[in-house]
C-alpha positions in Angstrom: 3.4 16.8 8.7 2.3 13.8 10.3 1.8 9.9 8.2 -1.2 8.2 9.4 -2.7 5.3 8.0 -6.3 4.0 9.0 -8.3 1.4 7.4 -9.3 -2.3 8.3 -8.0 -6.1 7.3 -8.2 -9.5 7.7 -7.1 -9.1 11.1 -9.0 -6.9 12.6 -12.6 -7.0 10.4 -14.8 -10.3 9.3 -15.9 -10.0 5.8 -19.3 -8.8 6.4 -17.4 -5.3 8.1 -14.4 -4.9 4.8 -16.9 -5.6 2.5 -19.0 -2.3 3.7 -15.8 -0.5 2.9 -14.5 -1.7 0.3 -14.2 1.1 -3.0 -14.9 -0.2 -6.3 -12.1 0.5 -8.9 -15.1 2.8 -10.8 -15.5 5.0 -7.4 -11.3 5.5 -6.7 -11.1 8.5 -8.5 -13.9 10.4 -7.0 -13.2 8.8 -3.6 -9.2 10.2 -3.6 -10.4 13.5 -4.8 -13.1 13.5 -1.5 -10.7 12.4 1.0 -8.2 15.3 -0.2 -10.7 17.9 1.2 -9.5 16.5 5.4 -5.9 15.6 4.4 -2.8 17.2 2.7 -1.7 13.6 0.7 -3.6 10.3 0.3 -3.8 7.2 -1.0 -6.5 3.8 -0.5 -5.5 0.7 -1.2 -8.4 -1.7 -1.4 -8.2 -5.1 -1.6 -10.4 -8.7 -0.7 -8.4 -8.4 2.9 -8.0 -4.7 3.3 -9.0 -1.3 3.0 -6.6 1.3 3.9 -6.1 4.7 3.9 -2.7 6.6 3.6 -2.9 9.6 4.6 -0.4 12.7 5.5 -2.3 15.6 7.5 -1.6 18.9 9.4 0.0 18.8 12.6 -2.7 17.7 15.3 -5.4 17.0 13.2 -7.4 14.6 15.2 -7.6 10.7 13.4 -11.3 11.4 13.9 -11.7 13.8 10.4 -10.8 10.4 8.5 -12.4 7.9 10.4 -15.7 10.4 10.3 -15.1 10.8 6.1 -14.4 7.1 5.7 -17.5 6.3 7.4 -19.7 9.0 6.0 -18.5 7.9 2.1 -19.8 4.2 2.7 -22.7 6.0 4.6 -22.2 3.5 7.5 -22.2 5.0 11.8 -19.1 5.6 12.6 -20.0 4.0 15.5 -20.2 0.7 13.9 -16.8 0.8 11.9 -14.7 2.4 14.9 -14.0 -1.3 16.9 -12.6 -2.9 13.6 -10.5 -0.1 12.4 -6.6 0.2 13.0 -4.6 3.2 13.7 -1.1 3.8 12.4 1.0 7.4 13.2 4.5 8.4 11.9 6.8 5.4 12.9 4.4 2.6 13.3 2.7 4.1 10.0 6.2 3.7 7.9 6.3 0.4 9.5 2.9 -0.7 8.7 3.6 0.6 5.0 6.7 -1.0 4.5 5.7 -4.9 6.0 2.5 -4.8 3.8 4.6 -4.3 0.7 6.8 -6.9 1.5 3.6 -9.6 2.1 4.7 -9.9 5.9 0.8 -8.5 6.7 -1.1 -10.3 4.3 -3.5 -13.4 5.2 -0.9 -15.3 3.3 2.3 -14.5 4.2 4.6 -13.3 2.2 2.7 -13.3 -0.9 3.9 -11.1 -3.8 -0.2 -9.9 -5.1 0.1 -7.2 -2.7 3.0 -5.2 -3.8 1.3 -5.4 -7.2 -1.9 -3.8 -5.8 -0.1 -1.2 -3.5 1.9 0.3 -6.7 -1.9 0.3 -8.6 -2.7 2.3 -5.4 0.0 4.6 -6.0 -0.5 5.0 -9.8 -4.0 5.8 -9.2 -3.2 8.4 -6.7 -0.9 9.9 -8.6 -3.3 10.1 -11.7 -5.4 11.9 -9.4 -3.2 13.9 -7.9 -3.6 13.9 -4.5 -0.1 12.1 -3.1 2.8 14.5 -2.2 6.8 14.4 -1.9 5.7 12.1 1.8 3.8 9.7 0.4 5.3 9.1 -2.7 8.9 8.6 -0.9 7.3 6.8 1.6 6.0 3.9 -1.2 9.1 4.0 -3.5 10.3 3.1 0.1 8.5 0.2 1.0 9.3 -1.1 -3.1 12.7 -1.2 -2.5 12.1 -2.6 0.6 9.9 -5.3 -0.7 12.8 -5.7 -3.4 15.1 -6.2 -1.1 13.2 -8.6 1.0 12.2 -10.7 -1.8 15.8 -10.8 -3.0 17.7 -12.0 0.0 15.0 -14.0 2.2 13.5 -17.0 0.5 9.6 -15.4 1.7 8.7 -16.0 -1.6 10.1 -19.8 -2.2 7.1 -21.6 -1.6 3.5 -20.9 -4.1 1.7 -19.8 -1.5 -1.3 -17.6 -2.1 -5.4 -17.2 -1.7 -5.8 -19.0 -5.2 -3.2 -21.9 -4.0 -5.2 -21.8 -0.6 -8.6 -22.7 -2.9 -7.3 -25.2 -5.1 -5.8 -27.2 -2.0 -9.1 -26.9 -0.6 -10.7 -28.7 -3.6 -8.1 -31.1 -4.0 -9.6 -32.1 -0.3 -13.6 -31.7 -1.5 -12.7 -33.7 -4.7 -9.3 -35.4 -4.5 -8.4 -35.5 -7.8 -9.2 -33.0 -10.7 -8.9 -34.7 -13.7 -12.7 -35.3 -13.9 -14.1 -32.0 -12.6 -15.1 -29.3 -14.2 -13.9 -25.5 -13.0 -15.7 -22.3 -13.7 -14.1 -19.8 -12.8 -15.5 -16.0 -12.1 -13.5 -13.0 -13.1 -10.3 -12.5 -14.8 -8.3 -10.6 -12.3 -4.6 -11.8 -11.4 -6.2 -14.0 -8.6 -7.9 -15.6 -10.9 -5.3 -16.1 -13.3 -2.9 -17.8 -10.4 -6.2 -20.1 -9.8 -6.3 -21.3 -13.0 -2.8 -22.1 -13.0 -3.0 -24.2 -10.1 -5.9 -25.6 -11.4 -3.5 -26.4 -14.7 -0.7 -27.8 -12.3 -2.9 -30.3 -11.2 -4.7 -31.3 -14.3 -8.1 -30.2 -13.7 -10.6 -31.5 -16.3 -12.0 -29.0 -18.1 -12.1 -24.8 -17.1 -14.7 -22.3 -17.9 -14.1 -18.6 -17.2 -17.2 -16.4 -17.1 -16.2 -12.3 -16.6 -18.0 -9.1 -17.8 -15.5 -8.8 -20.9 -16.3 -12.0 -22.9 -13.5 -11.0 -24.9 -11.1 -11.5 -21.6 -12.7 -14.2 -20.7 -12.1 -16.3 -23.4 -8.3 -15.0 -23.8 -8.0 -16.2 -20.1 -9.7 -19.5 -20.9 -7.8 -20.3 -24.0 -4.4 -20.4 -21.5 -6.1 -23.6 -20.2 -8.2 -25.0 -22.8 -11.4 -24.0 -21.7 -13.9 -21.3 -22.5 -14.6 -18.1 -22.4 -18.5 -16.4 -21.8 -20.3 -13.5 -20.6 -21.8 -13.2 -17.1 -24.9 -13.3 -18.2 -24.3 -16.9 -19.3 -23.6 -18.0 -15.8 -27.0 -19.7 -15.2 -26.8 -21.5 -18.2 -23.4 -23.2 -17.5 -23.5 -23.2 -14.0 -24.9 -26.4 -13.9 -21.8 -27.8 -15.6 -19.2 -27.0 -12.7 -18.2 -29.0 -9.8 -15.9 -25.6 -8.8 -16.7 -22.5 -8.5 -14.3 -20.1 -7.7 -15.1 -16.2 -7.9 -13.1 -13.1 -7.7 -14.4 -9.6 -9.1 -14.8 -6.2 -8.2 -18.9 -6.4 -8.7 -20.2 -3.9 -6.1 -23.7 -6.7 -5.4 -23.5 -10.4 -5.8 -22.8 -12.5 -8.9 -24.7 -15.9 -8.1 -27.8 -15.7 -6.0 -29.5 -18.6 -3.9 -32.0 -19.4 -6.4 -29.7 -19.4 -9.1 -27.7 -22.5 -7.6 -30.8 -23.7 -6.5 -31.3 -24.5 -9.9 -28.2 -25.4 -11.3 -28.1 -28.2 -8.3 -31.6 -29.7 -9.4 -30.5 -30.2 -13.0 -27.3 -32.0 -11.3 -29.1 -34.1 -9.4 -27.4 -32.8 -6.1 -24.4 -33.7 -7.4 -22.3 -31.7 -4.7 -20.6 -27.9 -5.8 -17.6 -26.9 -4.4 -17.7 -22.9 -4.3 -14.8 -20.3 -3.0 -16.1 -16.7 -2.8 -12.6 -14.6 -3.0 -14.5 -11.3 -3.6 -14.9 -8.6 -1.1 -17.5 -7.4 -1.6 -18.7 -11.1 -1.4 -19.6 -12.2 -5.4 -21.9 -15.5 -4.5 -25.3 -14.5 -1.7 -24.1 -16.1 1.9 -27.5 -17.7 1.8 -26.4 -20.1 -1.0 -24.0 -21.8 1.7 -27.9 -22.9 3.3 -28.1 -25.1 1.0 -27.6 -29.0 0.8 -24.9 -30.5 -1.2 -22.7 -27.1 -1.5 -19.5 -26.4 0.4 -19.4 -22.4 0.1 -16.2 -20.8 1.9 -15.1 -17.4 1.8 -11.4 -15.7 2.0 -11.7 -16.0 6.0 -12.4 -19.8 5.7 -9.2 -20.2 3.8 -6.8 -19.2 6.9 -7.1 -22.7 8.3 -5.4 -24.1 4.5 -3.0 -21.7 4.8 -1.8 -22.1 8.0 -0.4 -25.7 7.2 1.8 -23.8 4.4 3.5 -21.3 6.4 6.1 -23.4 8.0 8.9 -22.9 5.7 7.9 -19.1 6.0 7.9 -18.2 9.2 12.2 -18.8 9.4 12.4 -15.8 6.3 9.9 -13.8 7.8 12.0 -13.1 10.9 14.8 -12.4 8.8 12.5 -10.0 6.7 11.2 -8.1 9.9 14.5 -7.3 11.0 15.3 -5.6 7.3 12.2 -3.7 7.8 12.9 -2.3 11.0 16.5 -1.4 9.0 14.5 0.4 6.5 12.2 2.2 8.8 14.7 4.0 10.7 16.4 4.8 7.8 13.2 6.9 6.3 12.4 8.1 9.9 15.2 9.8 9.4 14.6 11.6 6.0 11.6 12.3 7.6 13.1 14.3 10.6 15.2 15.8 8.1 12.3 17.3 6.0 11.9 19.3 8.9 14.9 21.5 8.6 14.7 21.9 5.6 13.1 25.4 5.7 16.1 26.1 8.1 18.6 25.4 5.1 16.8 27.1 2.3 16.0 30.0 5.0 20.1 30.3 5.1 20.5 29.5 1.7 18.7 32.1 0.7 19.6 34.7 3.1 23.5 33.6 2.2 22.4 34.6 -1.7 20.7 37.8 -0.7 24.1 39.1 1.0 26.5 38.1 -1.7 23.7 40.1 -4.4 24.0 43.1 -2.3 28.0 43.3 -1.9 28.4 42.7 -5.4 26.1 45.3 -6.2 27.9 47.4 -4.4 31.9 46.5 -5.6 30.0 47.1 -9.5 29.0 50.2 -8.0 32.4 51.0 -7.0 33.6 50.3 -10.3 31.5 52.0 -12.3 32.6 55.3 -9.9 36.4 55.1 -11.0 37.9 52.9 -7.9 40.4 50.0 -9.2 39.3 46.3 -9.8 41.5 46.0 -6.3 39.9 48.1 -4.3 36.3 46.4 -5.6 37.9 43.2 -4.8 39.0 43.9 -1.5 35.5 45.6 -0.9 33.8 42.6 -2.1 35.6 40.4 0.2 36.0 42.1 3.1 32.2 43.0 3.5 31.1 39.7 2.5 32.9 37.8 4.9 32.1 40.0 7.8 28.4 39.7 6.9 28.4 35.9 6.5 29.9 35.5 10.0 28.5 38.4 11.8 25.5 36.7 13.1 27.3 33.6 14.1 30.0 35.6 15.7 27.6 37.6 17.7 25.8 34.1 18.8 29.4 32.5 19.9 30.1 35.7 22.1 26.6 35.3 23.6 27.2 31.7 24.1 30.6 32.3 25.3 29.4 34.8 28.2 26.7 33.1 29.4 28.6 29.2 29.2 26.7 27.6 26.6 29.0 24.9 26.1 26.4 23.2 23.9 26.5 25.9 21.5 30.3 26.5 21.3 30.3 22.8 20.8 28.0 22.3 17.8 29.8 25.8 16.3 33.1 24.1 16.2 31.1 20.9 14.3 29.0 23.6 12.3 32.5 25.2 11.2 34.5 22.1 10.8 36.7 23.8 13.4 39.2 22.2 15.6 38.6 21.1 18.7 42.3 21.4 19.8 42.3 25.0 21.3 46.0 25.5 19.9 45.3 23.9 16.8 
């Protein structure tokens, strides 16, 4: 059955178009179970740069089914998602698969988040049970694929992420940390690489506001800063200098009027804001306002791009390893289609032996000697395990199908010297 994978990213979809479809870890479940009613095997991986589906499906089912499903879940016209979306089938989709678990797809390249996220995609499925033996061979796959890449390229040599990108960004708003004050929104593993660039270059002080205060302050406490609700934000707001937010809240987080006044009580001091979420956590109307630099995950491509040099080299070494490692699982692919062929003879080679030995017991149990069973039993067999293959060879043989004869003597581990 044919891999597909469909779905939108970074590169092919603004923001305003992946945060439509974007599913909320709370909607997964229900969303797997509902795209398992148009295709055999699936999986979504959802992220701030991508949403994907994985799917397998029956022969000639028309992409159309899942584009139609995708669209009618986020209850958005098809017509209005079709120009952004991506199509992967059967090689390009193992491709696809594989160079997004080894970071070479990702806004930042090679970064290692995304192989994290894809096995959460995989776990979830699987919880859910709606991935099959093609799926779930075609992820443990791309692991080992990422494995390998990350083991003999130096992709991964360089900190290079989304949450480097934003720090850099600040370092360039502010120039030096030490006297600003950080509050940071979620407590995700973006976040938690932010704050540790933040640490690396001694930020002043950190707050970390997230739904779990609890989290939130265990986060904080890595840094020396504090933990609080998010219904504290207004109140602390006004304290930060840099904002940085990334969580899976299905509306925005920090409205325009909020800021509005958290800037008056700073006197305008300027706020430095990086909106990692997708959906977006902070209203694109705040960005209106005076004295606040707002960027989202697309504005961060410029920052990145300076970083990528010492890459690009492993990267072209990595491509080549996945190209490797898709042929070799195009190939158990094609295989998986014969296998009904060997367990057909398999099992027709099990129902002939049954039957002669029922028959040499039957012989037995009428007075004839364990010989004469014996010879019975291995007379018959053989001539019924080679009858149909003989009778194909003469066929071929008459009518010169040198093909056949050929692939017999390969099929028999016979030898091709006639005298032999």
């Amino acid at each position: 059955m044919p891999i597909l994978i469909v779905g939108v990213n970074h590169k092919t979809a603004p923001v305003a178009i992946r945060e439509k479809v974007a599913f909320s870890p709370e909607s997964m479940p229900q969303a797997l179970h509902s795209a398992r009613q148009v295709v055999q095997e699936n999986l979504i991986l959802s992220t701030c740069n991508r949403t994907e589906i994985y799917a397998v499906c029956e022969q000639q089912q028309p992409v159309e089914t899942i584009i139609d499903w995708l669209a009618e879940w986020h209850k958005i016209p098809a017509e209005q998602l079709r120009p952004y979306l991506f199509i992967h089938q059967q090689e390009a989709a193992v491709r696809h698969a594989l160079r997004v678990a080894c970071g070479l797809d990702s806004l930042v390249l090679g970064e290692p988040q995304i192989l994290g996220q894809l096995k959460s995609a995989l776990q979830t499925a699987n919880d859910n049970t709606v991935t099959g033996n093609q799926l779930s061979r075609l992820m443990q796959h791309a692991f080992s694929t990422a494995k390998k890449v990350r083991t003999q390229t130096s992709i991964g040599a360089n900190p290079i992420s989304v949450a480097f990108a934003a720090v850099s960004l600040a370092k360039q708003i502010f120039s030096q940390l030490e006297k600003q004050t950080a509050l940071l929104i979620g407590a995700g593993e973006t976040i938690e690489l932010v704050g540790k660039h933040l640490a690396a270059n001694k930020i002043g002080k950190v707050l970390v506001a997230n739904r779990s205060v609890d989290k939130a302050q265990k986060l904080a406490a890595e840094y020396g800063g504090k933990g609080i609700g998010l219904l504290e934000l207004a109140d602390h707001l006004p304290q930060a200098d840099i904002v940085i937010s990334s969580t899976a809240s299905p509306v925005p987080i920090l409205g325009k009027g909020t800021v509005e006044r958290a800037l008056k009580i700073r006197k305008h001091r300027p706020m430095f804001m990086v909106d990692i979420a997708v959906p977006r956590d902070i209203e694109q109307e705040v960005a209106e306002l005076d004295d606040v630099y707002l960027y989202t995950v697309d504005d961060l491509q410029s920052v990145i791009e300076e970083n990528l040099q010492s890459r690009r080299a492993a990267a072209e070494q990595a491509e080549g390893m996945v190209t490797e490692e898709t042929a070799k699982f195009m190939a158990w692919l094609r295989a998986q289609d014969h296998m009904d062929t060997i367990r057909q003879y398999r099992a027709r080679t099990e129902q002939l032996r049954q039957e002669v030995f029922d028959k040499a017991l039957g012989l037995l149990h009428n007075g004839k000697s364990p010989e004469e069973a014996l010879q019975f039993l291995a007379h018959t067999l053989s001539n019924k395990l080679v009858h149909d293959a003989t009778q194909a060879m003469h066929h071929a043989a008459r009518n010169g199908d040198h093909a056949l004869l050929a692939s017999a003597k390969t099929l028999f581990n016979l030898s091709s010297d006639e005298n032999g």
